[in-house]
C-alpha positions in Angstrom: 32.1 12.3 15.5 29.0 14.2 13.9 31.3 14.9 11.3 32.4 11.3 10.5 28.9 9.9 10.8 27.4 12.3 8.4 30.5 11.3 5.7 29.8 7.8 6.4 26.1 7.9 6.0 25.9 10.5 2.6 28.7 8.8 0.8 26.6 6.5 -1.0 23.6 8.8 -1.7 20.0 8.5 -1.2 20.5 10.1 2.3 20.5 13.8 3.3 22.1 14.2 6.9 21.8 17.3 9.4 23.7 17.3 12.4 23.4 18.9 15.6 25.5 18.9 18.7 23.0 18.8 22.2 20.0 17.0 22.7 18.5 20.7 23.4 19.3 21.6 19.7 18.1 18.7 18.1 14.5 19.5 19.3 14.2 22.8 18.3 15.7 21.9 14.7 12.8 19.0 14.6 10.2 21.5 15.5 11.4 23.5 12.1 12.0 20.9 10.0 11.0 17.8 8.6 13.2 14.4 9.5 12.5 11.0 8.5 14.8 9.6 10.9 16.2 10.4 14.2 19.7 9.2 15.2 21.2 10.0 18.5 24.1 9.5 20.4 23.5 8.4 24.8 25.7 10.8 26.1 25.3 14.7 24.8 25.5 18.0 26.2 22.3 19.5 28.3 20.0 16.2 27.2 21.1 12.5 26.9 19.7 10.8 24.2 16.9 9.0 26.1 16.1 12.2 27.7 15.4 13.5 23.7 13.7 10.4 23.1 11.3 11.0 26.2 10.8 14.3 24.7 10.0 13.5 21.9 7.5 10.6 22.6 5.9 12.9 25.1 5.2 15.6 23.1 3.6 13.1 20.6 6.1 12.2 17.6 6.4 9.2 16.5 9.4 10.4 14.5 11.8 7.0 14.1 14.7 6.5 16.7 17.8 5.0 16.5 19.8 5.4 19.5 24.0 5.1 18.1 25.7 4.7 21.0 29.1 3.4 22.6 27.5 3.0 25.8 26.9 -1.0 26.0 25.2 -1.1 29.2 21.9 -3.4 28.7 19.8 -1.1 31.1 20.2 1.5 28.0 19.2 -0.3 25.6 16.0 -1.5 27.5 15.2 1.6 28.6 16.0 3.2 25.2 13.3 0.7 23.6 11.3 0.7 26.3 10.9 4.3 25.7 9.9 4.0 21.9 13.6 3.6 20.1 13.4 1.4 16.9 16.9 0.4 17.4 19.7 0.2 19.6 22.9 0.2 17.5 26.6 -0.2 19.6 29.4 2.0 18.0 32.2 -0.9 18.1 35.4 -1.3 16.5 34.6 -2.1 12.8 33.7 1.3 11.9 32.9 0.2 8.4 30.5 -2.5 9.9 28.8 -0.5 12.2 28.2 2.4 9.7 26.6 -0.1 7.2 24.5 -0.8 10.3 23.4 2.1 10.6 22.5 3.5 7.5 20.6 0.0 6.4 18.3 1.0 9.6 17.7 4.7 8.6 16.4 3.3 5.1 14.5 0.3 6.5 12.9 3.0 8.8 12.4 5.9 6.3 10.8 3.1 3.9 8.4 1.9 6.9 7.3 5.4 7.3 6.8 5.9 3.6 4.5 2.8 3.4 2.6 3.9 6.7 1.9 7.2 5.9 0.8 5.9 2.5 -1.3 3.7 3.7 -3.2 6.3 6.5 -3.4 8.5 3.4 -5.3 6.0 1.3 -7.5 5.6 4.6 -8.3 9.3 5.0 -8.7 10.5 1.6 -11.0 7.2 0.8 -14.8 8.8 0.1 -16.5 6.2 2.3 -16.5 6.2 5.4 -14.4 3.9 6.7 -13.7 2.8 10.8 -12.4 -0.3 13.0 -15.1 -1.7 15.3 -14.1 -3.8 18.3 -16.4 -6.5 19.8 -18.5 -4.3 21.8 -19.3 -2.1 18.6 -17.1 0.9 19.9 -15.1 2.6 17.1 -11.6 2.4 17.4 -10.5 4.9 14.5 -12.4 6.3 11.5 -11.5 8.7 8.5 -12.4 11.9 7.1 -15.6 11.1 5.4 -17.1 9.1 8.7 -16.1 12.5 10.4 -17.8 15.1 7.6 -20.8 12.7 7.7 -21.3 12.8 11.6 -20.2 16.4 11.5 -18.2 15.3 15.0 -14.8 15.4 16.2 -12.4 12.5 16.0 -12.4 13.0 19.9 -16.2 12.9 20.4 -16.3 9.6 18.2 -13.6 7.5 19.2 -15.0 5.1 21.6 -18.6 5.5 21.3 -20.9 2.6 20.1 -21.3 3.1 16.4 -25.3 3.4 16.9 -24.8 6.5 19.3 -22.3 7.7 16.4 -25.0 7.5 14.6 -27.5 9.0 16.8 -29.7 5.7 16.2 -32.9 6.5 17.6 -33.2 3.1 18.8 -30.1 3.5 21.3 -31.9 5.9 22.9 -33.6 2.8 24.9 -30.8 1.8 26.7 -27.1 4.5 26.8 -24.8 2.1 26.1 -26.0 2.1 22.4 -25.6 0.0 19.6 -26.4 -3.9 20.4 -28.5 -2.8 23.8 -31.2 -2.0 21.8 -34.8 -5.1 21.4 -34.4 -3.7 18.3 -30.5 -4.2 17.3 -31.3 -8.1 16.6 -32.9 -6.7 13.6 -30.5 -4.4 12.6 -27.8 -5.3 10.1 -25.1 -3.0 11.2 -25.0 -4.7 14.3 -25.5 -7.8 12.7 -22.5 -7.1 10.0 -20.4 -6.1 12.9 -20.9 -9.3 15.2 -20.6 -11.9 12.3 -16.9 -10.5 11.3 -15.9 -10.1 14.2 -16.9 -13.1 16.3 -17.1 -15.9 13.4 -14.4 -14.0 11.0 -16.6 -13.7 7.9 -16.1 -10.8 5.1 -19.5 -9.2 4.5 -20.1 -7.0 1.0 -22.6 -4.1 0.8 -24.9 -5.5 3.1 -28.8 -3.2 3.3 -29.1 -1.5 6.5 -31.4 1.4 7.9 -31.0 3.6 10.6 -33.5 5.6 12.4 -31.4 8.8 13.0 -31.3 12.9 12.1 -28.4 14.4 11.7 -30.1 17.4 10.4 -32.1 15.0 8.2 -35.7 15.9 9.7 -35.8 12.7 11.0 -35.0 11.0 7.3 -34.1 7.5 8.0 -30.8 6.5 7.1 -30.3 3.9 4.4 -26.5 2.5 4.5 -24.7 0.0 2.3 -22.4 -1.8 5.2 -19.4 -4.3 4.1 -17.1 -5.6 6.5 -13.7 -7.6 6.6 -12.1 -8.9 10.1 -8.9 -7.6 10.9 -6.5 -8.2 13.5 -4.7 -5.8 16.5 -3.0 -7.1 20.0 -4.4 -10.7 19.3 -8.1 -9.0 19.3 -10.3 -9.4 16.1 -11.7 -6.4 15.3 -14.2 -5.3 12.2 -13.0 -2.9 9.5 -16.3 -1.3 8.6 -16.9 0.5 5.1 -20.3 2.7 5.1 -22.1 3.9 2.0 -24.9 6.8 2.5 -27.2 5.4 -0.4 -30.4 7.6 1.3 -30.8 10.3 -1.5 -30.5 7.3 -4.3 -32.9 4.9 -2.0 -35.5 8.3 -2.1 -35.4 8.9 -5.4 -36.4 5.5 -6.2 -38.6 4.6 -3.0 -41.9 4.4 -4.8 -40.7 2.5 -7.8 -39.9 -0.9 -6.3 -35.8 -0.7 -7.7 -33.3 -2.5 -5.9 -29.7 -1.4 -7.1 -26.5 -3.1 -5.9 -27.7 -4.5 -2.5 -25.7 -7.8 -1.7 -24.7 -10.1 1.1 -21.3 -12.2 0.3 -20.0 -14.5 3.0 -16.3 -15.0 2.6 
């Protein structure tokens, strides 16, 4: 059967097939190489094939899963997606059918993996600092730069109000940081923030300043914010672009220049 699948599925090119014969195997050959696409059969030697997908999903890969199976009890396929499958494909009687199936899900998969990791690419390598802000002002995710500029973990930040990410010294007033603060009324990150979110309005390089260190002998920070709402599990949320514009604000403090400040409503 591995045989015939693998025949079936490299026939027409574009797809480079390994095969391996027990759930047990198939976990140690993901842990050495690189797949785009998982398919697996329900009943194998040693490990069924939701007992690999557990596995799998436990461990923390995210690796696509299409469970191929004759088995066409409905309890397996709900537990099978409920489990983190992409798709439940039935082996039937049309072998030709069920084959064309199956390797139209593989490459609708592989592609939305492609595009994915493209995309988190784009968001990781960007130079600002990018991260997604919820209603409350606690940071959902963030990149690379947000990271190198708060010289934090991804752990340590994830969750926190952005002004304690920022060691604002004006969250010091009250713990629960950013917007618990007299002062945060004034402040336009927290303003920029709760416009896109709760009214939905794009904001461009908005002027904000933050009293906060960061090894900056108590330098405030001057930011460029812009801001575009975004949507996740019916919630609006802000995606929040930061620009460190301090060291250009210093150099031209005294001189009364103003360069590339603006508010845009969408």
């Amino acid at each position: 059967m591995l045989e015939l699948t693998k025949d079936f599925l490299s026939e027409e090119g574009g797809l480079l097939v390994s095969t391996i014969g027990s759930g047990m195997g198939a976990l140690e050959l993901i842990q050495r190489s690189k797949f785009d696409v998982i398919v697996s059969d329900y009943q194998m030697p040693e490990m069924d094939g939701i007992g690999l997908l557990k596995a799998l999903r436990e461990r923390g890969d995210r690796i696509p899963f299409i469970l191929f199976t004759g088995k066409g009890r409905e309890e397996v396929a709900i537990e099978a997606l409920n489990n983190g499958a992409d798709f439940y494909i039935r082996k039937g009687t049309d072998v030709v059918a069920q084959f064309a199936e199956l390797r139209n899900a593989i490459i609708h998969l592989a592609q939305m993996k492609g595009a994915e990791e493209l995309i988190d690419g784009i968001f990781d390598t960007a130079p600002l600092m990018i991260m997604v802000v919820d209603e409350e002002r606690r940071i959902q995710t963030l990149n690379k730069a947000s990271l190198e500029f708060t010289t934090r973990s991804r752990r340590d930040l994830v969750g926190l109000r952005c002004g304690i990410a920022f060691e604002c010294d004006n969250s010091k007033e009250n713990e629960q940081g950013c917007g618990f603060s007299i002062r945060c009324k004034e402040c336009n990150v927290w303003g920029t923030v709760l416009r896109t979110i709760k009214d939905g309005v794009k904001l461009q390089r908005v002027e904000a300043v933050i009293p906060s260190y960061y090894g900056r002998a108590g330098r405030d920070l001057d930011l460029l914010i812009s801001s575009a709402p975004i949507w996740s599990f019916g919630k609006r949320l802000a995606l929040v672009c930061v620009e460190d514009i301090t060291e250009l604000r210093e150099r031209h403090r005294g001189s009364g220049r103003v360069e590339g400040a603006a508010e845009a409503g969408q």
